[in-house]
N, C-alpha and C positions, 0 to 999 in steps of 0.2 A: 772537357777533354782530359784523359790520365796523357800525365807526363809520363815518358821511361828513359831512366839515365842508365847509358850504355856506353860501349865502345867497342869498334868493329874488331878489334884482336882480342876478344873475349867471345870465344864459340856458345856461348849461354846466351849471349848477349844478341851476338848475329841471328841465331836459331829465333829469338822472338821477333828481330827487325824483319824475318825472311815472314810471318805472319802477320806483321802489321803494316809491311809495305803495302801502299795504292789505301790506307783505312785512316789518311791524317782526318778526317775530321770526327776521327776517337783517340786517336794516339798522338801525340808529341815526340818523336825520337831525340832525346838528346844526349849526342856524342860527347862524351865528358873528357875525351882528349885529343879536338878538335880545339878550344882555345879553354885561358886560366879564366874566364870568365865563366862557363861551363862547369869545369872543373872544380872552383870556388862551390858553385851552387850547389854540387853533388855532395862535398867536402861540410860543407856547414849541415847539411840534410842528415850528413850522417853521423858527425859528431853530436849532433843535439836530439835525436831520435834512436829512443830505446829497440828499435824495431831492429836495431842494428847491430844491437849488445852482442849477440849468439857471434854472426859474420867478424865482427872485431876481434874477439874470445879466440875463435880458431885463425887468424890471420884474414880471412877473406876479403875483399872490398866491399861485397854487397851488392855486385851489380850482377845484372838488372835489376834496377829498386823500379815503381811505379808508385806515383805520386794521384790518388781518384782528385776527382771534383774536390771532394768536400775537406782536400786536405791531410787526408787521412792515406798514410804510405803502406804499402806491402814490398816484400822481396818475394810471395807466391807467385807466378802468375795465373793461376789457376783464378787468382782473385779476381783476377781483370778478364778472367776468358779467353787465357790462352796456353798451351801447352806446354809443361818445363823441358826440355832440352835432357833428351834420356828417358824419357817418357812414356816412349810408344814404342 
C-alpha cells in the first residue's frame, strides 16, 4: 500500500485525495494536520530523506510526499500513477 502524507488546505494535496478516494486498498491518506502523531511521522520523513533537499531549499513542505511498498518515497506523483495538480 503507498502512503500519501497530505493535508486538506493544500490544493496539491486535495487534487490527489480527489483521485485516490474509494482506491484505500493502494493508497493510505494521511492527513499530517489532523493530530502531532501524523505530523511527527511526516516531520522525521522529511528531515531524514534527501528526496526533500530541493522542497526544503526553496521553502516548500514537500507535500504530497508518497511513501511505495518498498520504502522508497517520491514527491512525483506520476510515480505512483497519478496526475500532478496543474497537469492537464
Amino acid at each position: 500500500m503507498i502512503k500519501v502524507y497530505g493535508m486538506p488546505t493544500c490544493p496539491y494535496c486535495d487534487y490527489i485525495y480527489e483521485q485516490i478516494k474509494g482506491r484505500e486498498d493502494e493508497f493510505q491518506y494521511i492527513n499530517i494536520g489532523e493530530n502531532i502523531r501524523n505530523m511527527s511521522a511526516f516531520t522525521r520523513l522529511r528531515d531524514t530523506n534527501p528526496v526533500f533537499d530541493r522542497m526544503k531549499a526553496i521553502g516548500d513542505v514537500g507535500i504530497p510526499a508518497f511513501v511505495l511498498e518498498d520504502g522508497s518515497v517520491t514527491i512525483d506523483p506520476a510515480d505512483v500513477g497519478l496526475i500532478e495538480f496543474g497537469s492537464v
